[in-house]
N, CA, C and O atoms as a GROMACS GRO file, in nm:
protein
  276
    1UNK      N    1  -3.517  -3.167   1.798
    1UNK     CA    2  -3.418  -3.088   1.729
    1UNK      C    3  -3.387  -2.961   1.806
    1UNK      O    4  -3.274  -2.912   1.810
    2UNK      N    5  -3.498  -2.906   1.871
    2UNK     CA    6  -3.459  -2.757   1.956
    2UNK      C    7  -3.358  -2.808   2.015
    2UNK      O    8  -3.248  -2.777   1.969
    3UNK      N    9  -3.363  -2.884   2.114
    3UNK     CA   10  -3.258  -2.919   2.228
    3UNK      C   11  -3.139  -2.931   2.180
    3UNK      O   12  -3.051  -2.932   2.267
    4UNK      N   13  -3.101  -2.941   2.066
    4UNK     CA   14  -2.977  -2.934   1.999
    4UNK      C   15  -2.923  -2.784   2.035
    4UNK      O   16  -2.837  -2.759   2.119
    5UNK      N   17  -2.980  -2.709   1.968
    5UNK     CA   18  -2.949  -2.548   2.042
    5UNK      C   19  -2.846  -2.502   2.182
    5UNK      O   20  -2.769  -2.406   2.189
    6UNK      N   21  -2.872  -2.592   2.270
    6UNK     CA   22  -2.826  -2.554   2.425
    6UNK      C   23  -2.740  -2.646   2.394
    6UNK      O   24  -2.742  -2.705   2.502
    7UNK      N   25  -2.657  -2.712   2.322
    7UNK     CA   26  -2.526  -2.801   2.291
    7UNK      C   27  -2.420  -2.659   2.173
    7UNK      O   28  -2.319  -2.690   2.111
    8UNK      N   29  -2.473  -2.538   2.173
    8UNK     CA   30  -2.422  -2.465   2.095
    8UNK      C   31  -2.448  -2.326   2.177
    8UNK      O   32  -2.422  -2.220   2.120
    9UNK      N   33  -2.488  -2.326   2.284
    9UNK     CA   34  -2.464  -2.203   2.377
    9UNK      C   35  -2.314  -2.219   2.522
    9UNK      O   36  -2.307  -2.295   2.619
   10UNK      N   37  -2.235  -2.131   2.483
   10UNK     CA   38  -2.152  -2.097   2.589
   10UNK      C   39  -2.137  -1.928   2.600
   10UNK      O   40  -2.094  -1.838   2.528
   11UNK      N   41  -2.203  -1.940   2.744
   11UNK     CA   42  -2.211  -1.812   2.777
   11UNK      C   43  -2.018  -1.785   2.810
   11UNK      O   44  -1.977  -1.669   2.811
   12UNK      N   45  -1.949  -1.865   2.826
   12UNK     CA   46  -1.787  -1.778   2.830
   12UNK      C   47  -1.722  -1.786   2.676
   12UNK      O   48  -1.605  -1.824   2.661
   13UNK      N   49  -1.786  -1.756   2.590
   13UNK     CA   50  -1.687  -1.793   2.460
   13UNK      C   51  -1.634  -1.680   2.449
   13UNK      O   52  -1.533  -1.703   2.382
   14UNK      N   53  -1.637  -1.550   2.477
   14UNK     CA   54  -1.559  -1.445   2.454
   14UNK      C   55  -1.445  -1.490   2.569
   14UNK      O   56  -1.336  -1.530   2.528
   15UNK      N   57  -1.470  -1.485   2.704
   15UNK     CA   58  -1.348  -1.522   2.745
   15UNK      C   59  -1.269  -1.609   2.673
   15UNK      O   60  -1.170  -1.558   2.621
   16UNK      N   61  -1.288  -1.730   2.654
   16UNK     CA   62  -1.252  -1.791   2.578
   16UNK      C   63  -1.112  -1.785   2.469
   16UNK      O   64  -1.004  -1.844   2.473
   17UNK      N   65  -1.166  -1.691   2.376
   17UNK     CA   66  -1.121  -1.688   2.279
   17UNK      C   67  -1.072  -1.509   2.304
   17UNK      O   68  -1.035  -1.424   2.223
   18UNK      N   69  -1.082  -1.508   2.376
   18UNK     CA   70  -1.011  -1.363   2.466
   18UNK      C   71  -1.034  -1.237   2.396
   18UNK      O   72  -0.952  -1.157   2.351
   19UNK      N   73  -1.157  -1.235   2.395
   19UNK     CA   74  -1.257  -1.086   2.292
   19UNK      C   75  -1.343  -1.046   2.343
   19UNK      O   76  -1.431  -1.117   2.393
   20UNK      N   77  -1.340  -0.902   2.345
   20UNK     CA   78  -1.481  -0.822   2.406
   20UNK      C   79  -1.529  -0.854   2.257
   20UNK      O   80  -1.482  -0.912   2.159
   21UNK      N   81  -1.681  -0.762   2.299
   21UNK     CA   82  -1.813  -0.804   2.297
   21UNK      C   83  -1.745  -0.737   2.131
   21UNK      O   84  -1.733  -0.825   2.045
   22UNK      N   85  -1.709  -0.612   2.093
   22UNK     CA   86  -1.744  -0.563   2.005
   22UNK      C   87  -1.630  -0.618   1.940
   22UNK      O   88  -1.674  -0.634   1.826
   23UNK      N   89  -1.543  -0.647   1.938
   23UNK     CA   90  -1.432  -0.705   1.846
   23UNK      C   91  -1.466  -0.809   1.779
   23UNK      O   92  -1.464  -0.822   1.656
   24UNK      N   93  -1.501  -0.888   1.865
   24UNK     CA   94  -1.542  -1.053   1.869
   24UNK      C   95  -1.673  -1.010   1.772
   24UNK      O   96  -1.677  -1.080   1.671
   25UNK      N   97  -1.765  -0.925   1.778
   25UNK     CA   98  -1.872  -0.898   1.658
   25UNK      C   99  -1.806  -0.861   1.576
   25UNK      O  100  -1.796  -0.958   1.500
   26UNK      N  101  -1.733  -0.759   1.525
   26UNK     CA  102  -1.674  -0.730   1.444
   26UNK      C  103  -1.598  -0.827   1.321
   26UNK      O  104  -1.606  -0.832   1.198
   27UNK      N  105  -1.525  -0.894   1.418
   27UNK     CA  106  -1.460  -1.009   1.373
   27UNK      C  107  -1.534  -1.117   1.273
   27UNK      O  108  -1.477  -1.173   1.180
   28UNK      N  109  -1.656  -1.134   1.307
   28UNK     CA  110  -1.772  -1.192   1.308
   28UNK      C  111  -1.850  -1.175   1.148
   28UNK      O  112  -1.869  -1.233   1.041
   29UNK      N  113  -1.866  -1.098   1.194
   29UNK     CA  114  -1.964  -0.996   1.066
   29UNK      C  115  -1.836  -0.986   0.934
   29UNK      O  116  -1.845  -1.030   0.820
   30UNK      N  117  -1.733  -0.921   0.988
   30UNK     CA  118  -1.604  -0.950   0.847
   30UNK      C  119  -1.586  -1.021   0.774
   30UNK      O  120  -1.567  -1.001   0.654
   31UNK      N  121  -1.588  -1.180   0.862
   31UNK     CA  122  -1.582  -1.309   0.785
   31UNK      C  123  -1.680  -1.379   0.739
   31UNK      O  124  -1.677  -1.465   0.651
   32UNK      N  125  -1.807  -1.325   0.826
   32UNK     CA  126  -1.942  -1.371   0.722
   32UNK      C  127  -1.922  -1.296   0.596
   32UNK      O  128  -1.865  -1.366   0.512
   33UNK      N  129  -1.946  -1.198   0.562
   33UNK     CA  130  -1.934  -1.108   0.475
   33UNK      C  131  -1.834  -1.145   0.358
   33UNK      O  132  -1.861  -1.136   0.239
   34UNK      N  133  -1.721  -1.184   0.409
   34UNK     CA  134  -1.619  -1.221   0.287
   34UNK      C  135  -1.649  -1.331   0.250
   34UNK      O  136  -1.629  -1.363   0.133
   35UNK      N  137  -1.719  -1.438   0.363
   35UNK     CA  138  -1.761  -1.593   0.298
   35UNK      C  139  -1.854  -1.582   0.216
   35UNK      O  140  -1.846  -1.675   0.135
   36UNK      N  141  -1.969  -1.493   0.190
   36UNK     CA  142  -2.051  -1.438   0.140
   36UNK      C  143  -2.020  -1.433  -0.018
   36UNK      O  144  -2.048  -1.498  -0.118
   37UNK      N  145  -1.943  -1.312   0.018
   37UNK     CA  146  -1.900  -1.225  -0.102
   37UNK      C  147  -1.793  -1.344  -0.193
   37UNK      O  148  -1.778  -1.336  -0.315
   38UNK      N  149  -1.723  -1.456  -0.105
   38UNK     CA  150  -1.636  -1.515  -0.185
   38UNK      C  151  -1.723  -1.686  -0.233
   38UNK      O  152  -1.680  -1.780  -0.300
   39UNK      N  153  -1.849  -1.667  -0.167
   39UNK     CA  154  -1.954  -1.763  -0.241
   39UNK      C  155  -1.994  -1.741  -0.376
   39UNK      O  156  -1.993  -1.814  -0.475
   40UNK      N  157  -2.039  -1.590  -0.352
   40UNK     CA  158  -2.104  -1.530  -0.499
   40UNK      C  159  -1.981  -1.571  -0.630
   40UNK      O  160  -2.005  -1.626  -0.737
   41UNK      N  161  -1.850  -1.522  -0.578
   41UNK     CA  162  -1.738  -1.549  -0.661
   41UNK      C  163  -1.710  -1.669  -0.747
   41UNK      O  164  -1.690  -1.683  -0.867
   42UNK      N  165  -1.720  -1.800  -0.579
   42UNK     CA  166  -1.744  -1.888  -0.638
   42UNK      C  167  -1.805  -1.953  -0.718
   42UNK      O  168  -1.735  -2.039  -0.770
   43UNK      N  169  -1.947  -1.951  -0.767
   43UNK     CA  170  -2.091  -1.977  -0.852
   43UNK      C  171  -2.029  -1.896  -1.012
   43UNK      O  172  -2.019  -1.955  -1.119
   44UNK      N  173  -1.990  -1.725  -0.980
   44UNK     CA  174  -1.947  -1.669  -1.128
   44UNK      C  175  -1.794  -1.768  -1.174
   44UNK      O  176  -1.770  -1.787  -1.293
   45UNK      N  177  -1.709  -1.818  -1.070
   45UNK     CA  178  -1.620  -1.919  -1.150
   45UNK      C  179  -1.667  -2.061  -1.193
   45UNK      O  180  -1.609  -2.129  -1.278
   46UNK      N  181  -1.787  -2.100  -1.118
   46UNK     CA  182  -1.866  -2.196  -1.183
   46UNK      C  183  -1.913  -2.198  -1.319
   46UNK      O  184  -1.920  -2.296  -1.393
   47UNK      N  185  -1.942  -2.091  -1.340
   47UNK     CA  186  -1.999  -2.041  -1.509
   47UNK      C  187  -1.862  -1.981  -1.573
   47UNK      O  188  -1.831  -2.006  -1.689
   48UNK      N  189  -1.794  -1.912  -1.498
   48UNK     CA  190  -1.674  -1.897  -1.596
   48UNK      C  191  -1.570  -1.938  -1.590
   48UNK      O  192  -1.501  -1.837  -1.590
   49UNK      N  193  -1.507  -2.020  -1.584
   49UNK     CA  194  -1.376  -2.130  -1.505
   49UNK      C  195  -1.253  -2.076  -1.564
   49UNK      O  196  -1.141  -2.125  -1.554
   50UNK      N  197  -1.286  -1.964  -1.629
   50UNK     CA  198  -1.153  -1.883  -1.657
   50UNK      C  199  -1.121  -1.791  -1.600
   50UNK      O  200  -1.001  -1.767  -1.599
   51UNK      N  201  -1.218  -1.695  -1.522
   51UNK     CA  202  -1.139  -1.618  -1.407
   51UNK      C  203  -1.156  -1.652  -1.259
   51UNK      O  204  -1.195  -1.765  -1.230
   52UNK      N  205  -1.131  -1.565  -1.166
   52UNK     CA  206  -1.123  -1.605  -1.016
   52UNK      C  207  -1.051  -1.734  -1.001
   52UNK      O  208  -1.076  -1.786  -0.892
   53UNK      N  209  -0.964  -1.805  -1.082
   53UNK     CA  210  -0.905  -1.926  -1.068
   53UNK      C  211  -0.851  -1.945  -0.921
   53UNK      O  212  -0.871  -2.060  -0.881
   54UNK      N  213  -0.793  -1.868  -0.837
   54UNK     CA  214  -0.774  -1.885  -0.736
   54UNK      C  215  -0.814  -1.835  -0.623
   54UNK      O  216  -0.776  -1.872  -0.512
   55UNK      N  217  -0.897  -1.747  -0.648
   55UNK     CA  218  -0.964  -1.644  -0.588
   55UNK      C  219  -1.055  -1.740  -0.432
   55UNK      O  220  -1.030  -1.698  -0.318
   56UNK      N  221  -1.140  -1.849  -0.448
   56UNK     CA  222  -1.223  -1.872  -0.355
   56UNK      C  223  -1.095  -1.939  -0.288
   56UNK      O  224  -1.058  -1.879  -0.187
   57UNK      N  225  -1.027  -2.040  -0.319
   57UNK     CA  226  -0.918  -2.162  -0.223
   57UNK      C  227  -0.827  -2.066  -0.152
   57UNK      O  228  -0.793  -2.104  -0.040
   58UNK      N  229  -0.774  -1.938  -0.198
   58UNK     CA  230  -0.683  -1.853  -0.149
   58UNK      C  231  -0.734  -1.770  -0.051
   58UNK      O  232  -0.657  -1.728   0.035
   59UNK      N  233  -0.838  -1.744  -0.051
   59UNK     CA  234  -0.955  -1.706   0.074
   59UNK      C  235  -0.980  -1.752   0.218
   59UNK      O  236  -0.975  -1.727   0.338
   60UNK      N  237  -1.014  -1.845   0.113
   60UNK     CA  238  -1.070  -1.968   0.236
   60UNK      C  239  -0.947  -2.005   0.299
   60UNK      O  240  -0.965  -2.009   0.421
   61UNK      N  241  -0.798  -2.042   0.260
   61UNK     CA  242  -0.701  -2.095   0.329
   61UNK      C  243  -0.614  -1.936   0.449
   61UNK      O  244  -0.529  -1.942   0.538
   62UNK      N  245  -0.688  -1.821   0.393
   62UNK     CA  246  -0.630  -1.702   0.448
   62UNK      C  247  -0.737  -1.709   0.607
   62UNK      O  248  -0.712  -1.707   0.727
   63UNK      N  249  -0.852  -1.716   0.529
   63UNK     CA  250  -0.927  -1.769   0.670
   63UNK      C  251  -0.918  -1.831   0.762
   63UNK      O  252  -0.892  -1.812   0.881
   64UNK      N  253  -0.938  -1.902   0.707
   64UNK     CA  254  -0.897  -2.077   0.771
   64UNK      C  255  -0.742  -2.045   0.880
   64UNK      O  256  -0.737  -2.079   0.998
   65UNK      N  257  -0.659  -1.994   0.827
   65UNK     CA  258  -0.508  -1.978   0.877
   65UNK      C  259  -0.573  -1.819   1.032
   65UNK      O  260  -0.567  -1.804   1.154
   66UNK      N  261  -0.612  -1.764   0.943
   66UNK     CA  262  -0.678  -1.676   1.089
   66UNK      C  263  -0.737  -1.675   1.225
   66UNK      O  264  -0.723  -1.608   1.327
   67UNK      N  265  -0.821  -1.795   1.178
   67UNK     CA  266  -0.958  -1.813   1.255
   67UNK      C  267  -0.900  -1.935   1.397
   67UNK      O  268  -0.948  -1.967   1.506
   68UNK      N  269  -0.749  -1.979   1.306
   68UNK     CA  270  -0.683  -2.101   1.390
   68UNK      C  271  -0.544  -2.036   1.424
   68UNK      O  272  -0.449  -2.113   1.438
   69UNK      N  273  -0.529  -1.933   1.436
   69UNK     CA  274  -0.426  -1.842   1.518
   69UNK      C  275  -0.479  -1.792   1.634
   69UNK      O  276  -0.411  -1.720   1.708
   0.00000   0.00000   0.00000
């Protein structure tokens, strides 16, 4: 299973995806954070299916639309 690891290292992914070091963290940490924060959301619309009605899918598709620009 380790050896799986070095199938998930590229030392050029900032070139790549054309980001210094601190943006590309930045960037990073934002969208963990909101996936986070829009998990917790999700679980309280699990128990309450009357609010956040759109709240997690409208997220995730704002993401989603970002992350693939």
């Amino acid at each position: 299973m380790l050896y799986n690891i070095y199938m998930h290292v590229d030392f050029k992914h900032l070139q790549k995806v054309n980001k210094n070091y601190f943006s590309h963290g930045w960037r990073a940490i934002r969208v963990s954070l909101t996936m986070i924060v829009v998990g917790i959301i999700g679980m309280i619309h699990a128990v309450f299916p009357f609010i956040f009605l759109k709240t997690v899918s409208n997220t995730i598709k704002s993401l989603s639309e970002e992350l693939n620009s």
